[in-house]
C-alpha positions as a Markdown table, in Angstrom:
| # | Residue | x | y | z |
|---|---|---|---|---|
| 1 | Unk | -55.2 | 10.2 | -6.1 |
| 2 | Unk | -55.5 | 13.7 | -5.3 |
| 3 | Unk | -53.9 | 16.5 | -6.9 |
| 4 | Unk | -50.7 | 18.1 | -4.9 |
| 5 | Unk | -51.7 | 21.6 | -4.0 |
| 6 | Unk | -49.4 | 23.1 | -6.3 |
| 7 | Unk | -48.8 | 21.6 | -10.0 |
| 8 | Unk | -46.6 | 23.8 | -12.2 |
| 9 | Unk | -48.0 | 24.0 | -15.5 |
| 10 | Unk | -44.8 | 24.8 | -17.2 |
| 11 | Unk | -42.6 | 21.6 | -16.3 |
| 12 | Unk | -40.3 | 21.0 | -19.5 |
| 13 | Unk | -41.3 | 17.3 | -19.0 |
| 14 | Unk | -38.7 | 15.6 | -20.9 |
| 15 | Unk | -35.7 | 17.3 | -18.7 |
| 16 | Unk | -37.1 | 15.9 | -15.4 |
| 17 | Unk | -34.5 | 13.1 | -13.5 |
| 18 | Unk | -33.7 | 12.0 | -10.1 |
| 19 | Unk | -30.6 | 12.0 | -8.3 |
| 20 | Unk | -29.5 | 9.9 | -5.2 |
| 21 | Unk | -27.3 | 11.4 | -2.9 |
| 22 | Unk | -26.4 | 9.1 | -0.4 |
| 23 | Unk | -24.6 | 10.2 | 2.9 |
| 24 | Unk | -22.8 | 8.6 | 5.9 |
| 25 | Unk | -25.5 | 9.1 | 8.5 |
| 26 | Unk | -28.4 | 11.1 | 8.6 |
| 27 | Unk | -26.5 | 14.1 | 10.4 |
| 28 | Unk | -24.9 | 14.9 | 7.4 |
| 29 | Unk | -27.9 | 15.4 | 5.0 |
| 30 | Unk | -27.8 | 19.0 | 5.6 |
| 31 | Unk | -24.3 | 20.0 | 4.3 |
| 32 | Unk | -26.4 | 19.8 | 0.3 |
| 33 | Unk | -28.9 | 22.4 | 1.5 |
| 34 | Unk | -26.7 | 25.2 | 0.2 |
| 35 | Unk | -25.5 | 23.9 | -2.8 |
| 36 | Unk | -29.0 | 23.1 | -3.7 |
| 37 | Unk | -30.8 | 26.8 | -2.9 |
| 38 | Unk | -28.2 | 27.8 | -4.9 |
| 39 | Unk | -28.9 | 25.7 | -7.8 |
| 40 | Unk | -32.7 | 26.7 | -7.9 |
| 41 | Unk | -32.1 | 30.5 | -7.2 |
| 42 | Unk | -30.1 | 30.4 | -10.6 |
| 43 | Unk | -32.2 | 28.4 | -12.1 |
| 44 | Unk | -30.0 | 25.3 | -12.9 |
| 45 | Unk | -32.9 | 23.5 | -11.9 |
| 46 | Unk | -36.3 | 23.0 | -10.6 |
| 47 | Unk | -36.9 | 20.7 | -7.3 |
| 48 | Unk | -40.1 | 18.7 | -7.9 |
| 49 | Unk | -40.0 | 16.3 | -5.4 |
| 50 | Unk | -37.5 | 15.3 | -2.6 |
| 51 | Unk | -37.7 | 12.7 | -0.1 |
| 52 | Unk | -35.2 | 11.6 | 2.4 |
| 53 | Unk | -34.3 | 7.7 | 2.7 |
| 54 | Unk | -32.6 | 6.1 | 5.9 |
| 55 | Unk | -31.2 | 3.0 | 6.8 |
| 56 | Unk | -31.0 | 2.0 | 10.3 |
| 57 | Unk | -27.9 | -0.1 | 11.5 |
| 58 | Unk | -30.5 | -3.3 | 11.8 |
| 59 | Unk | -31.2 | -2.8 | 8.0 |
| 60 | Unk | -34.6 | -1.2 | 8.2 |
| 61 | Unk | -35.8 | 1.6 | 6.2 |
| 62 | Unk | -37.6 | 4.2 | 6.9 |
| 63 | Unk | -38.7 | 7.0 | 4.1 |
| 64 | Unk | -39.0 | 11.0 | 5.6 |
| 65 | Unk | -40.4 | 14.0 | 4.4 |
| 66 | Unk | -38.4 | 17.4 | 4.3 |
| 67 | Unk | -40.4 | 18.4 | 7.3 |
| 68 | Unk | -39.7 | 14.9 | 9.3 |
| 69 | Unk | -35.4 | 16.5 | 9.1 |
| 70 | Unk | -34.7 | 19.7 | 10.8 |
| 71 | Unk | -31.8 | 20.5 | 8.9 |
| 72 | Unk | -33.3 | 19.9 | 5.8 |
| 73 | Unk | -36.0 | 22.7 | 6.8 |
| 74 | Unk | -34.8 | 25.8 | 4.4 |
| 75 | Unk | -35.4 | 23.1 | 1.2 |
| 76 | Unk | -39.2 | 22.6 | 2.3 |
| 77 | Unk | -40.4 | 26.0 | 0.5 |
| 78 | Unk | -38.3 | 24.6 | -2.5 |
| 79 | Unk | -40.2 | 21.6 | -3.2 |
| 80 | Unk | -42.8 | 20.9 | -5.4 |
| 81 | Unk | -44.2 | 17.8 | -3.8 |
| 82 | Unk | -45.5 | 16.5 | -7.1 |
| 83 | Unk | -45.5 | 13.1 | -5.8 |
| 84 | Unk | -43.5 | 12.1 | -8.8 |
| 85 | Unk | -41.3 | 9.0 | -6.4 |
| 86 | Unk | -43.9 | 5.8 | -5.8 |
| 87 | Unk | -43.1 | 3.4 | -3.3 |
| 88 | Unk | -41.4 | 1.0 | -5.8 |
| 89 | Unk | -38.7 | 4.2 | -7.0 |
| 90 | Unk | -38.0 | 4.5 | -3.3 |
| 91 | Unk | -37.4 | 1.0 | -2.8 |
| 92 | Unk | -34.8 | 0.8 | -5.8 |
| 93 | Unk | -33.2 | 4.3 | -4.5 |
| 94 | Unk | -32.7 | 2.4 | -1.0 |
| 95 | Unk | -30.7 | -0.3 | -2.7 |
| 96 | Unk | -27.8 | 2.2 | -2.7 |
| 97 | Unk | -28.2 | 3.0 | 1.1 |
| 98 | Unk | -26.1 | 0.9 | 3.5 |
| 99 | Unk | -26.8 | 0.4 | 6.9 |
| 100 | Unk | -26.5 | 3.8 | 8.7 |
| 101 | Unk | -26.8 | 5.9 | 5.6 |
| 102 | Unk | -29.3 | 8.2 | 5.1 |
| 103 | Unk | -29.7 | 9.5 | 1.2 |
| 104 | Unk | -31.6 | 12.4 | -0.2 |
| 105 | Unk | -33.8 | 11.4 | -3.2 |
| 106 | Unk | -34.0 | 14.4 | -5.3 |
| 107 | Unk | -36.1 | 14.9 | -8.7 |
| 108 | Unk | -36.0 | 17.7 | -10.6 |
| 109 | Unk | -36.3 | 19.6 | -13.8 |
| 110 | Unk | -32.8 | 20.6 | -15.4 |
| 111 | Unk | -33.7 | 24.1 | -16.6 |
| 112 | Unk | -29.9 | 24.6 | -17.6 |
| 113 | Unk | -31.3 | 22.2 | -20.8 |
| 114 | Unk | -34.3 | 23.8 | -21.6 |
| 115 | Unk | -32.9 | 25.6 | -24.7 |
| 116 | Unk | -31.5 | 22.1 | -26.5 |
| 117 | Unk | -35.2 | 20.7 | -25.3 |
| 118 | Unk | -36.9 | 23.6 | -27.1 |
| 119 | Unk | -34.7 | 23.5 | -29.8 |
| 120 | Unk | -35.3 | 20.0 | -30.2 |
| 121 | Unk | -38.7 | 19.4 | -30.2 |
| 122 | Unk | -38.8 | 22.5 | -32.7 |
| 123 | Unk | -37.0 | 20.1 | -35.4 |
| 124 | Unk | -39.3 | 17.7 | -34.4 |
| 125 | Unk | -37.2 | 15.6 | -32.1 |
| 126 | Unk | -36.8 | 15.3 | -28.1 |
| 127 | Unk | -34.8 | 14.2 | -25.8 |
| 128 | Unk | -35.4 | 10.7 | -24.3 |
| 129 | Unk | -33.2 | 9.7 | -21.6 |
| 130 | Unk | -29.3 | 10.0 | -20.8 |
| 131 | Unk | -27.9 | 8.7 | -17.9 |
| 132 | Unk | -24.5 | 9.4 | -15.1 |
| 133 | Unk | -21.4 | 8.0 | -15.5 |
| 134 | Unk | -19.9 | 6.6 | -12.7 |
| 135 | Unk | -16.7 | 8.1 | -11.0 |
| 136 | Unk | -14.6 | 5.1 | -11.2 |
| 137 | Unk | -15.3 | 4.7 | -15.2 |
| 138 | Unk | -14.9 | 8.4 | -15.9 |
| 139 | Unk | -11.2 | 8.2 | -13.8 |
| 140 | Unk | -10.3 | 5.6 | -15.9 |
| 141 | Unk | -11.2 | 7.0 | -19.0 |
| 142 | Unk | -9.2 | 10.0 | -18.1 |
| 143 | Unk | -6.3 | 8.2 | -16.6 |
| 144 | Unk | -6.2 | 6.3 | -20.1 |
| 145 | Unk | -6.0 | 8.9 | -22.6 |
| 146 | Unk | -4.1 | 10.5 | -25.1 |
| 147 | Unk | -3.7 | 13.7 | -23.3 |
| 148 | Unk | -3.2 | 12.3 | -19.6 |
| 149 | Unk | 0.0 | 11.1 | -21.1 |
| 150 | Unk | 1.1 | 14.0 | -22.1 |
| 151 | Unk | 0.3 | 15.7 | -18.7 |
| 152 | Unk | 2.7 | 12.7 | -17.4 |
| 153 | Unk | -0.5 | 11.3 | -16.1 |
């Protein structure tokens, strides 16, 4: 496999995750562009790789590049291209994506957690996974406790 032209040599490897961001047609994949050149300028984190996943009414999928989605244009200098998302990633992303959706696969490096990282693997440990919590579990957690009641929640 050959080498992506550019390879940061300073990627905190154990902060590095993907996100799936799944939208209600592919028109609407722009409205994250902001948000994420935002995210980057400030260093939150570091895009390694993004690629775009659609789902045609019919069920078929087809897998895009930055380049392949005008509005997605200003995020193209952004990624890293690492080539981090095989085939078989993409195929479990697009498990999420309904007929009609289009989602933006996203993986990068969370330089907001650099400093635990560091910090860790200075005592001699490191950080090995963690995960999202959905919406609906998180809602209930907070509907359920001690403190929602007394908000007369």
């Amino acid at each position: 496999m050959p080498e992506p032209a550019h390879r940061p040599d300073d990627v905190t490897t154990d902060l590095v995750e993907y996100l799936l961001i799944v939208f209600p047609d592919r028109s609407a994949l722009g409205s994250v562009v902001p948000a994420v050149q935002d995210m980057v300028i400030t260093e939150r984190i570091r895009i390694l790789d993004i690629v775009v996943v659609v789902r045609h009414p019919d069920g078929l999928l087809d897998v895009l590049e930055l380049g392949d989605i005008d509005v997605l244009a200003p995020l193209a200098e952004l990624d890293g291209d690492l080539g981090l998302l095989s085939e078989n990633d993409l195929q479990l992303a697009a498990r999420a994506v309904r007929a009609g959706e289009a989602a933006l696969v996203l993986v990068a490096e969370d330089r907001w957690a650099e400093r635990l990282s560091a910090a860790a693997r200075r005592a001699g440990g490191r950080l090995v996974g963690g995960e999202r919590i959905s919406s609906p579990r998180v809602e209930a957690a907070l509907a359920d406790s001690p403190e929602s009641d007394d908000r007369g929640g």
